[in-house]
N, C-alpha and C positions, 0 to 999 in steps of 0.2 A: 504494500500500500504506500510505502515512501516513497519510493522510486516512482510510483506511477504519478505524484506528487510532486514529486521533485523535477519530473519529466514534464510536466504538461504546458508550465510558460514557451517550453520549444518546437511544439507540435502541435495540430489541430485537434487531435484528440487522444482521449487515452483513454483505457479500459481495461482494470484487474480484472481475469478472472481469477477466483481464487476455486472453482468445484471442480476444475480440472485435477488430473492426474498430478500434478504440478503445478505449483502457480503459474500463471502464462499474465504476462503485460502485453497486451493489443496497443498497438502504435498507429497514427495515422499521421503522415508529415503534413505540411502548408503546400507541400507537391503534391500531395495526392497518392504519396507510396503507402505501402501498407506493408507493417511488420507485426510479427507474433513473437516476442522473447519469451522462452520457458525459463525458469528459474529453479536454481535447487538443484536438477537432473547432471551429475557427467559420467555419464555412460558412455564414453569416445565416440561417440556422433560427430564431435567436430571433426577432432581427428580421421576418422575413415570420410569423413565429406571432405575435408583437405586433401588427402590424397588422391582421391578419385577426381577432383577437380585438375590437380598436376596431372595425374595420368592422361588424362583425358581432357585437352583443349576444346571442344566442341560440347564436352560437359555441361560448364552452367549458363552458357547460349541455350541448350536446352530446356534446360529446368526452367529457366528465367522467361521462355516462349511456354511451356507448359501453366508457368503457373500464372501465367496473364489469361492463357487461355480458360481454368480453373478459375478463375477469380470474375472474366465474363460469364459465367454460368453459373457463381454463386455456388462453388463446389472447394472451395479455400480452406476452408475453416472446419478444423476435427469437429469441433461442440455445436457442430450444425450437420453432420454427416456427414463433411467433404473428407478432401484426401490431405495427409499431414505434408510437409516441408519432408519430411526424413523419407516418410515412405513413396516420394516421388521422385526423392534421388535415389531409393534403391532401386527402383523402376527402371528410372534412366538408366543407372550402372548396369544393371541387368540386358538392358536391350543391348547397351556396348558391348558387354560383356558375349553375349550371344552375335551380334553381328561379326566381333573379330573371330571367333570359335570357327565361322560360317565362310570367312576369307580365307582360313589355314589353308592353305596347298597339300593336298597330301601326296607324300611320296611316289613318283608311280615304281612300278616292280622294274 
C-alpha cells in the first residue's frame, strides 16, 4: 500500500491488488502504458526471462506484439481470466524453442 502511494504523484493511476497470489501494484503511466508489478514472489522469473530474452533477439519484439494484442481484447490481466506476463513468455520460449528443434538439419546416412 506505500509504494502504491508513494507511486501515484508519477502516474495516472494506481491500483493494489492485494487478493492476489501476491501483492501485485497495477500501474498506468500519463502515456498510457500499463504495468502489473508483483511483489514478494523471486522465484527466478527474472532471471530465466533475462536469459531467454539474450538468447533470443526477436524475443520481447514478440511478447511486446503479443501483449498489445492481449490487452486489445481485454485478455491482460490474471484477476480477470486473461493470460499472465510469465506465462506468455513461456509460450513465446516455447514456440522458439520448437521452431529451432524444427530447423535442425538432420544428418543424412
Amino acid at each position: 500500500q506505500r509504494l502504491g502511494d508513494a507511486l501515484r504523484p508519477r502516474v495516472r493511476s494506481v491500483r493494489v491488488i492485494t487478493s492476489a497470489r501476491v501483492p501485485i501494484v497495477s500501474l498506468e503511466s500519463h502515456s498510457s502504458v500499463q504495468a502489473d508489478v508483483s511483489l514478494g514472489s523471486d522465484d527466478g522469473a527474472t532471471a530465466v526471462l533475462t536469459g531467454l530474452a539474450r538468447a533470443q533477439p526477436a524475443f520481447v519484439p514478440v511478447v511486446l506484439a503479443l501483449k498489445l494484442l492481449l490487452s486489445q481484447h481485454a485478455l491482460n490481466k490474471v484477476y480477470t481470466g486473461g493470460v499472465s506476463s510469465f506465462r506468455l513468455c513461456v509460450m513465446v520460449a516455447r514456440l522458439f524453442e520448437e521452431r529451432a528443434r524444427s530447423e535442425v538439419v538432420e544428418p543424412s546416412d
